[in-house]
N, CA, C and O atoms as a GROMACS GRO file, in nm:
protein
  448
    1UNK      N    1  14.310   8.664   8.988
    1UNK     CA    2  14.451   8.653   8.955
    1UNK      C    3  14.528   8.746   9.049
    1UNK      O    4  14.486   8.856   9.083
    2UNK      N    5  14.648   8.692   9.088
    2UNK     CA    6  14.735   8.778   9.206
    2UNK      C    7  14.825   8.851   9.108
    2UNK      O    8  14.859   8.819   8.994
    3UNK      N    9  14.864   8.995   9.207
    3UNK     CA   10  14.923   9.018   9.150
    3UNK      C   11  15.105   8.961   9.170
    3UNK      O   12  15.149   8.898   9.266
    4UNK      N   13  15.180   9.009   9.050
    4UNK     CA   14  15.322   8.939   9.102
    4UNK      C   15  15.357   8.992   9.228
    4UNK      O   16  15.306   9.087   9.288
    5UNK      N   17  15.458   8.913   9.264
    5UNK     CA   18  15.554   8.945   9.402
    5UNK      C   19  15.672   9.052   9.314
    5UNK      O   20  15.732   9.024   9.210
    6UNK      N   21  15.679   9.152   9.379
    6UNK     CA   22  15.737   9.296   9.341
    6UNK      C   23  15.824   9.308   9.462
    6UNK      O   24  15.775   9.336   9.571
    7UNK      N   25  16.004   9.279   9.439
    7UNK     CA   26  16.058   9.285   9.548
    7UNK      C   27  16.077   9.445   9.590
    7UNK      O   28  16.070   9.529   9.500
    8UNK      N   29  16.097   9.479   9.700
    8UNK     CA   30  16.101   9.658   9.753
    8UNK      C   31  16.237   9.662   9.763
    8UNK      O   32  16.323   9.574   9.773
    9UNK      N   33  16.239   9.797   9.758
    9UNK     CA   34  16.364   9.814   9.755
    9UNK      C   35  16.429   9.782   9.904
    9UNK      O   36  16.351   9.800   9.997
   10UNK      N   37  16.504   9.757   9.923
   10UNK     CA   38  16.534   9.785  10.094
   10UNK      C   39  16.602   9.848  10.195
   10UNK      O   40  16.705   9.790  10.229
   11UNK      N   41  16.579   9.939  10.246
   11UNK     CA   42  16.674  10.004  10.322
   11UNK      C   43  16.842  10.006  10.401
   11UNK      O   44  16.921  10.091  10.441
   12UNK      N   45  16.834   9.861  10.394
   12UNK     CA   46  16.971   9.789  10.430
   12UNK      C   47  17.017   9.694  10.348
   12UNK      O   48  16.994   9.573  10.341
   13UNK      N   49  17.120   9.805  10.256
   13UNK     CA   50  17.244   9.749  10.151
   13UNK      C   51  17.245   9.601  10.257
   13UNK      O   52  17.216   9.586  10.375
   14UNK      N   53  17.294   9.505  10.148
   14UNK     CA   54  17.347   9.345  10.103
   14UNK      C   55  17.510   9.379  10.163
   14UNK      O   56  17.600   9.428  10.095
   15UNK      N   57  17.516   9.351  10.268
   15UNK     CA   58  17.695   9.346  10.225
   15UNK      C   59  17.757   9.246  10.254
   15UNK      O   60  17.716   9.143  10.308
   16UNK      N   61  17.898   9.282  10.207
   16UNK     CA   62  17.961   9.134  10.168
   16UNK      C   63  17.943   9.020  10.211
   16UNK      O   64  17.973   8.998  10.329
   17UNK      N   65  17.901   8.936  10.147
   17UNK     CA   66  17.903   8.765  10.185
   17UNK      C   67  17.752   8.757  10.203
   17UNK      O   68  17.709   8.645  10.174
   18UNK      N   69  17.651   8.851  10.247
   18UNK     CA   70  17.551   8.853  10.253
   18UNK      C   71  17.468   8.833  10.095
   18UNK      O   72  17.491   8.897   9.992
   19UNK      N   73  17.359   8.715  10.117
   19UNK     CA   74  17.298   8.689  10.016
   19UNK      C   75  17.153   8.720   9.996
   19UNK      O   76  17.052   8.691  10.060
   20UNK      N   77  17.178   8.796   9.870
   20UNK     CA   78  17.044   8.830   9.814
   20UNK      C   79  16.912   8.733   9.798
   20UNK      O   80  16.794   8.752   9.828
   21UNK      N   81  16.955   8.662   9.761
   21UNK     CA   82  16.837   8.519   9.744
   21UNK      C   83  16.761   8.490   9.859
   21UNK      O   84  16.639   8.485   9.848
   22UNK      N   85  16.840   8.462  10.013
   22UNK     CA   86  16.807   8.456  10.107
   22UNK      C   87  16.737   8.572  10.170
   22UNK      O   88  16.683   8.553  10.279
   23UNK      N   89  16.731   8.690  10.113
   23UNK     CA   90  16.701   8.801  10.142
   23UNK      C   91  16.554   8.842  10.074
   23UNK      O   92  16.462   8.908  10.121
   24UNK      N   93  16.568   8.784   9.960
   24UNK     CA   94  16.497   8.752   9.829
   24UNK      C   95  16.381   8.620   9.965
   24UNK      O   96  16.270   8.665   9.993
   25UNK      N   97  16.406   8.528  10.007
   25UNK     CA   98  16.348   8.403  10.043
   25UNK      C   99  16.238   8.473  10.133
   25UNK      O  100  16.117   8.478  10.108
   26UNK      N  101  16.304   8.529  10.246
   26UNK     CA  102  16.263   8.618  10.362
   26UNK      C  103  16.132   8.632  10.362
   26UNK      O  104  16.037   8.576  10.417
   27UNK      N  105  16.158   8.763  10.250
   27UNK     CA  106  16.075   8.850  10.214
   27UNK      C  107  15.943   8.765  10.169
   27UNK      O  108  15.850   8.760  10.250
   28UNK      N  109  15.928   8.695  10.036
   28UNK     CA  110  15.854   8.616  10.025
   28UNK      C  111  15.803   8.508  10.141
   28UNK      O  112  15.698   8.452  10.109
   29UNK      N  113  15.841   8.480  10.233
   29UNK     CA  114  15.778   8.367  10.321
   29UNK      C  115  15.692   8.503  10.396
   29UNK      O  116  15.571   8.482  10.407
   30UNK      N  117  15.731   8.612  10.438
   30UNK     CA  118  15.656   8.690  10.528
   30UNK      C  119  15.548   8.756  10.402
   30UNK      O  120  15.441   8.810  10.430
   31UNK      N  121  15.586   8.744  10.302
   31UNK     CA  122  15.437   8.775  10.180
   31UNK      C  123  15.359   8.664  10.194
   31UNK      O  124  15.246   8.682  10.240
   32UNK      N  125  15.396   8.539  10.163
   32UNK     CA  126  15.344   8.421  10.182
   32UNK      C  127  15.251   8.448  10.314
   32UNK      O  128  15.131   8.474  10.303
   33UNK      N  129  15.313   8.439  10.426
   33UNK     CA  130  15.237   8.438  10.566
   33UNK      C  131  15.135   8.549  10.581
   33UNK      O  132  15.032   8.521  10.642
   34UNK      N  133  15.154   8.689  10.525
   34UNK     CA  134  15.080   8.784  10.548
   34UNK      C  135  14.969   8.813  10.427
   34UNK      O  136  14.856   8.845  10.463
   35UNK      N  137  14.993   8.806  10.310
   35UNK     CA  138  14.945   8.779  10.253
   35UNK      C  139  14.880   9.015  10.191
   35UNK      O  140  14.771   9.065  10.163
   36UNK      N  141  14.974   9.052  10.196
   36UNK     CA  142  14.957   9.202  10.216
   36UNK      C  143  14.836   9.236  10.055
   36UNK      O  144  14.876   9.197   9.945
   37UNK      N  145  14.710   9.303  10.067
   37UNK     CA  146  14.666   9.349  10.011
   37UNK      C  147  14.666   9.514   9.953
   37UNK      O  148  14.643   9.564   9.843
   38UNK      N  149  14.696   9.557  10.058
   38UNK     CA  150  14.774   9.706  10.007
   38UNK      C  151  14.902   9.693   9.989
   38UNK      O  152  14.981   9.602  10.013
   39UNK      N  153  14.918   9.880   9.908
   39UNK     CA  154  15.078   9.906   9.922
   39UNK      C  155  15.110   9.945  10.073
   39UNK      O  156  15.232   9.950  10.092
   40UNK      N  157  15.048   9.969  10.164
   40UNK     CA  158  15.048   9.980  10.304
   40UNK      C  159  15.108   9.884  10.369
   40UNK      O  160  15.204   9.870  10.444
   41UNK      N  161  14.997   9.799  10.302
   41UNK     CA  162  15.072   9.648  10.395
   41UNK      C  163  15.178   9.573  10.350
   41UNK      O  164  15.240   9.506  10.434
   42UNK      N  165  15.219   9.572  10.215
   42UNK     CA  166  15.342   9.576  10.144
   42UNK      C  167  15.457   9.662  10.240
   42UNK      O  168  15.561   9.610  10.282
   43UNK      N  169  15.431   9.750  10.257
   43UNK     CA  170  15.524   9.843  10.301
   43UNK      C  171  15.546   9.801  10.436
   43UNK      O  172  15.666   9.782  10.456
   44UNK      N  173  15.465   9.775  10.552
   44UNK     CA  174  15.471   9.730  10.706
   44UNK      C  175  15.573   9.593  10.699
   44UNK      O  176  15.657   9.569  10.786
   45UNK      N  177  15.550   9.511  10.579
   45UNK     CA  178  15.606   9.393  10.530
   45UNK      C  179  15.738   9.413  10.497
   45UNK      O  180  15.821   9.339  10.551
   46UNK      N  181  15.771   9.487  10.428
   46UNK     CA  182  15.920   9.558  10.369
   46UNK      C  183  15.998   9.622  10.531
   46UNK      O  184  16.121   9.618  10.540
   47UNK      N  185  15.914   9.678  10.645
   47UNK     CA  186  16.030   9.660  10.774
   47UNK      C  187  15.994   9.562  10.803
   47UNK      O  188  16.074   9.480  10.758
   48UNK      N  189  15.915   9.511  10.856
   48UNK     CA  190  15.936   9.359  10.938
   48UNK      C  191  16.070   9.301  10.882
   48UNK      O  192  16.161   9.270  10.959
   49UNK      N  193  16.080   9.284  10.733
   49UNK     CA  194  16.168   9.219  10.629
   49UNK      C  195  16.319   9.284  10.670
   49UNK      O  196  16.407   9.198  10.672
   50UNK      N  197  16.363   9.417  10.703
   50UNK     CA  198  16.437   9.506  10.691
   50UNK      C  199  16.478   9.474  10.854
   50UNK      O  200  16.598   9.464  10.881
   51UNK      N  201  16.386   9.459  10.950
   51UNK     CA  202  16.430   9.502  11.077
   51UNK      C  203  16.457   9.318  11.110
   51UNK      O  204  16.525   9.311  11.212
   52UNK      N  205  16.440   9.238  11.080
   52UNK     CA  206  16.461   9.103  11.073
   52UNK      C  207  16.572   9.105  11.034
   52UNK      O  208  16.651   9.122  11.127
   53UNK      N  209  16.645   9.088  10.887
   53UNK     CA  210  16.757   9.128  10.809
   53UNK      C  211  16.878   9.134  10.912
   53UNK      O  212  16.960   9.047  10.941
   54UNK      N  213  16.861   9.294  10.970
   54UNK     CA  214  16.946   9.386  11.056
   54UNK      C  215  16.982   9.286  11.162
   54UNK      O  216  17.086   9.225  11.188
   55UNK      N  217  16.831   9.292  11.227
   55UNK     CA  218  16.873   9.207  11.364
   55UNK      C  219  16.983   9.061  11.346
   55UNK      O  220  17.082   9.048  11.418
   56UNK      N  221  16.950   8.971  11.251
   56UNK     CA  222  16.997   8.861  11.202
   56UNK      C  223  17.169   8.882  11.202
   56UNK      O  224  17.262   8.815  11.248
   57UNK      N  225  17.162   9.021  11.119
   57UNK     CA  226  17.350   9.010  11.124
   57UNK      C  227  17.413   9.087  11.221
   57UNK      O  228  17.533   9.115  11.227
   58UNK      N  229  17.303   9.126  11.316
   58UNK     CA  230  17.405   9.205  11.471
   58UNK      C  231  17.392   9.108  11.528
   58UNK      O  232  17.495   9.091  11.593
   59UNK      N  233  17.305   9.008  11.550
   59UNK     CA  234  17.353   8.899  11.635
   59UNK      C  235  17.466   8.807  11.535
   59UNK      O  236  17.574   8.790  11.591
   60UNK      N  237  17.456   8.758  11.420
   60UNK     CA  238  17.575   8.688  11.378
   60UNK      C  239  17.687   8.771  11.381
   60UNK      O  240  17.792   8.722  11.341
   61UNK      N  241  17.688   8.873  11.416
   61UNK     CA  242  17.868   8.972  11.428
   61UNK      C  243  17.899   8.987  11.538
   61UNK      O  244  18.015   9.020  11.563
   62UNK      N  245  17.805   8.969  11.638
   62UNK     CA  246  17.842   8.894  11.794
   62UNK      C  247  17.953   8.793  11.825
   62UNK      O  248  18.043   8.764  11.904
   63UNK      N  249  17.886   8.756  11.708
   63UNK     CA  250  17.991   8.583  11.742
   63UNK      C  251  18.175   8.655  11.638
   63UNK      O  252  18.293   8.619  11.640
   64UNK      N  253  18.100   8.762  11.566
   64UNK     CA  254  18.257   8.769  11.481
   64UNK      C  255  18.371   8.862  11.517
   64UNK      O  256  18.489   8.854  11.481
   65UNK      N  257  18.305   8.967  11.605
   65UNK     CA  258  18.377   9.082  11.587
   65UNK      C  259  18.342   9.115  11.741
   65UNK      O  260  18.264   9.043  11.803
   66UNK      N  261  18.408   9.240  11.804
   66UNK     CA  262  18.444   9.287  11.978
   66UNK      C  263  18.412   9.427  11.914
   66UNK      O  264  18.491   9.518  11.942
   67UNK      N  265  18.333   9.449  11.852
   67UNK     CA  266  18.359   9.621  11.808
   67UNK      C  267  18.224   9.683  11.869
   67UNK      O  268  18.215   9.805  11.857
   68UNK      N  269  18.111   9.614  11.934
   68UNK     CA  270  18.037   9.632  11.978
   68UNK      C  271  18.010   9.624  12.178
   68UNK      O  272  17.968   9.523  12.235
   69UNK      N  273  18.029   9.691  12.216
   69UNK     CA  274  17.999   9.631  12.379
   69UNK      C  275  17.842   9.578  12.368
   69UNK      O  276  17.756   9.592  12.282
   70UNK      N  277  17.847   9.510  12.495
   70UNK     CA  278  17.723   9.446  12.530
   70UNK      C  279  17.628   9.500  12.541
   70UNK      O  280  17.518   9.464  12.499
   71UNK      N  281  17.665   9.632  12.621
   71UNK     CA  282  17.550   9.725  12.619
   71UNK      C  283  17.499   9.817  12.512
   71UNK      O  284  17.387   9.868  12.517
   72UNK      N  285  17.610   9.840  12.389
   72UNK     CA  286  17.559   9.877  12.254
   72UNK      C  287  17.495   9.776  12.206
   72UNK      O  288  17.394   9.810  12.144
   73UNK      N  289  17.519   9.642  12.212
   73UNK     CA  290  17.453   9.547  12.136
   73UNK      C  291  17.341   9.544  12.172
   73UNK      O  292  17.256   9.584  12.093
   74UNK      N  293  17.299   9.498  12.303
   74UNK     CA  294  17.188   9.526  12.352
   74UNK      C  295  17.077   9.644  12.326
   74UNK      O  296  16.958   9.625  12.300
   75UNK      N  297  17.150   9.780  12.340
   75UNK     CA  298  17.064   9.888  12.270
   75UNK      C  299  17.037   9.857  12.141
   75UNK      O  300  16.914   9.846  12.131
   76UNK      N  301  17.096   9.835  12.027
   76UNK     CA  302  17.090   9.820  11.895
   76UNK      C  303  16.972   9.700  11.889
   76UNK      O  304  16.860   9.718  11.844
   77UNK      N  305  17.012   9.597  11.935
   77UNK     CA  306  16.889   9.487  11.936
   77UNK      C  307  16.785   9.512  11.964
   77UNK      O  308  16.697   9.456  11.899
   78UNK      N  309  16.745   9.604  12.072
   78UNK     CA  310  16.632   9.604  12.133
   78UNK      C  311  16.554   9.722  12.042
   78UNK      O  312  16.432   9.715  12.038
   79UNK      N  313  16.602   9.798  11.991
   79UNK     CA  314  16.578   9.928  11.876
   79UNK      C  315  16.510   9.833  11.742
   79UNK      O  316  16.407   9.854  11.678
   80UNK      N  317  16.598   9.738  11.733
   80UNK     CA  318  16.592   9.622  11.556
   80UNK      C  319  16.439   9.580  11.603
   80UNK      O  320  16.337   9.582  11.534
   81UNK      N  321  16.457   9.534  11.767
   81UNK     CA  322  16.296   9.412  11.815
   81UNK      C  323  16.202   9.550  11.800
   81UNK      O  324  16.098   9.543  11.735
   82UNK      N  325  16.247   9.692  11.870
   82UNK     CA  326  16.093   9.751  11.843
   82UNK      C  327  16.057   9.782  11.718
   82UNK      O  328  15.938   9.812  11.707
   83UNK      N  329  16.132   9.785  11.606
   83UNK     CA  330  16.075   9.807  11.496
   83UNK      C  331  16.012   9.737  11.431
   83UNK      O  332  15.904   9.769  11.381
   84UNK      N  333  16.073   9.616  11.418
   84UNK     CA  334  15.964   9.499  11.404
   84UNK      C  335  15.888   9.505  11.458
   84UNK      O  336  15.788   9.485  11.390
   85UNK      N  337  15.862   9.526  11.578
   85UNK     CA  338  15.745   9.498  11.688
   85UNK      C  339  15.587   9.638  11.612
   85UNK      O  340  15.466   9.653  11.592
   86UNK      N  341  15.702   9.692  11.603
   86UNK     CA  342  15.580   9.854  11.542
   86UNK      C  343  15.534   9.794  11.429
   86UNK      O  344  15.412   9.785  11.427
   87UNK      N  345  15.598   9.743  11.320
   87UNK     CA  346  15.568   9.692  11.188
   87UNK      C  347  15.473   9.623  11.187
   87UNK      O  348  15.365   9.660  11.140
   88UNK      N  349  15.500   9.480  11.251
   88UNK     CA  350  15.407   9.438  11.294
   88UNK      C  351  15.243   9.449  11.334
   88UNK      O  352  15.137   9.396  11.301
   89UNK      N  353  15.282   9.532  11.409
   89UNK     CA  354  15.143   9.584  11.536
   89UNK      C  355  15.085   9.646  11.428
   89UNK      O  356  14.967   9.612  11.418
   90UNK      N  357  15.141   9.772  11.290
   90UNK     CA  358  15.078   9.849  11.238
   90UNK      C  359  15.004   9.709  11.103
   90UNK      O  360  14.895   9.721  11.047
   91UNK      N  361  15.082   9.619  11.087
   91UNK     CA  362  15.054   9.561  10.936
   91UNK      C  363  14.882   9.481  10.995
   91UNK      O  364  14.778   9.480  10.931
   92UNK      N  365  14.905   9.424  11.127
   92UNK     CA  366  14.797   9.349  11.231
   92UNK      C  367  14.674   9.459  11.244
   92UNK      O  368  14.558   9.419  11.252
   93UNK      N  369  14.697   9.562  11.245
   93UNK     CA  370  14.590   9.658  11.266
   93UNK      C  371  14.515   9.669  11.110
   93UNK      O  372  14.397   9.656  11.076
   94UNK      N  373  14.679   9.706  11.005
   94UNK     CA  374  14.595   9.720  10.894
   94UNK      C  375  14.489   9.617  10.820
   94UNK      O  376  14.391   9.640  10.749
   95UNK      N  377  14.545   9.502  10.862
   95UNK     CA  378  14.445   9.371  10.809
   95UNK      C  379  14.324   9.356  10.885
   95UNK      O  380  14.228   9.300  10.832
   96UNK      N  381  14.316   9.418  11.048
   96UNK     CA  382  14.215   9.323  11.077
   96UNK      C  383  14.113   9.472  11.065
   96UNK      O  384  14.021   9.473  11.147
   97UNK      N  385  14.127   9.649  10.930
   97UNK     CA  386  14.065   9.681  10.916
   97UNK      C  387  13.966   9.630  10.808
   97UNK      O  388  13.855   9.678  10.785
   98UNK      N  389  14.038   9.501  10.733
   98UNK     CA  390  14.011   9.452  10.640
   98UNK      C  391  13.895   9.302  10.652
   98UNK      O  392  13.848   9.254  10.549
   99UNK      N  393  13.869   9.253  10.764
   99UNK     CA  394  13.824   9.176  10.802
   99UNK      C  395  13.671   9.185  10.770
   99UNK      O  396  13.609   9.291  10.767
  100UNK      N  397  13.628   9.081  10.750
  100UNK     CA  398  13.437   9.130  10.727
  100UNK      C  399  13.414   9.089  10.872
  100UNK      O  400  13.480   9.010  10.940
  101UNK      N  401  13.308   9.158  10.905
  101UNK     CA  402  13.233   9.160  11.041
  101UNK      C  403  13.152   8.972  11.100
  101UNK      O  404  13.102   8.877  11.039
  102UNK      N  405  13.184   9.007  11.260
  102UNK     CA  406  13.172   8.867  11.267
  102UNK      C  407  13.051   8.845  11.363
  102UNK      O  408  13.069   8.844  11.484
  103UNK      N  409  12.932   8.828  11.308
  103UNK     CA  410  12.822   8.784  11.427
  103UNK      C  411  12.786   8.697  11.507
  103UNK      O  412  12.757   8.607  11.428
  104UNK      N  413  12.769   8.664  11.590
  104UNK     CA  414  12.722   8.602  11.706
  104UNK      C  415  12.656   8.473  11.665
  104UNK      O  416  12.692   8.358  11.687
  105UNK      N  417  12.510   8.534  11.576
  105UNK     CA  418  12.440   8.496  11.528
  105UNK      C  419  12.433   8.451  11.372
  105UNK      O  420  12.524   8.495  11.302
  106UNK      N  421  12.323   8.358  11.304
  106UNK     CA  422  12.351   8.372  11.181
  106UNK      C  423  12.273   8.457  11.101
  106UNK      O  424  12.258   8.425  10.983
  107UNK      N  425  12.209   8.584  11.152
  107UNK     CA  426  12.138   8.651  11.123
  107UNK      C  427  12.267   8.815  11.098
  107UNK      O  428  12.346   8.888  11.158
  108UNK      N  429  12.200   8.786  10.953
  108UNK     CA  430  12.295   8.921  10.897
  108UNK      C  431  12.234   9.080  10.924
  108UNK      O  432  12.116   9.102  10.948
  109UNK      N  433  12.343   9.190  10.914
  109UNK     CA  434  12.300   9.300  10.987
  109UNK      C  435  12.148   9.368  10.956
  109UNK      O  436  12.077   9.418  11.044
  110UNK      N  437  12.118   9.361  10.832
  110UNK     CA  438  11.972   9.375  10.768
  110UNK      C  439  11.891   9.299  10.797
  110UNK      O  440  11.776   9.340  10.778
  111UNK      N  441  11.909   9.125  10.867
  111UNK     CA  442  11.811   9.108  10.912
  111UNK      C  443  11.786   9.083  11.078
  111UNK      O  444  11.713   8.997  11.126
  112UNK      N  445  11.878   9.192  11.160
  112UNK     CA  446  11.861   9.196  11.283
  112UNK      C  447  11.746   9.284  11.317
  112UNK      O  448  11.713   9.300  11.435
   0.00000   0.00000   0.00000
């Protein structure tokens, strides 16, 4: 039996017009896909979720607002991609400590 989906809290307030549900959706498709067995990997899952989020509404405020230069936007984006990118890399490490061992052969380690 699984356990429930337990939303995290998240580091980046909902604001206006921004929807929870969709935020709520996110999160679950990257549980869905990852499938996190720790609170570790829960947690690597909660930025991916967070730094996705972010990135999503600095590029949609591109299109809304001049309060950003190109080259702040650019810094800010590329800051949103490495965090994801770290999240990532760390949640990929934590699973594949989780992996059972893969032989060559069909001869298991006791009977090599």
């Amino acid at each position: 039996m699984s356990s429930p989906l337990v939303f995290p809290t998240f580091s980046t307030a909902l604001l206006s017009g921004e929807s929870r549900e969709e935020l709520e959706a996110l999160f679950e498709a990257y549980f869905a896909e990852y499938q996190p067995r720790t609170v570790t990997e829960e947690r690597a899952i909660s930025e991916m979720v967070d730094a996705e989020w972010r990135l999503r509404r600095l590029r949609q405020s591109q299109f809304r607002t001049t309060e950003l230069s190109t080259r702040e936007f650019r810094r800010f984006e590329s800051h949103l991609i490495r965090l994801y990118d770290r999240a990532l890399g760390n949640l990929l490490h934590r699973k594949s400590l989780h992996l059972e061992p893969v032989y060559k052969d069909e001869r298991t380690p006791a009977a090599a």
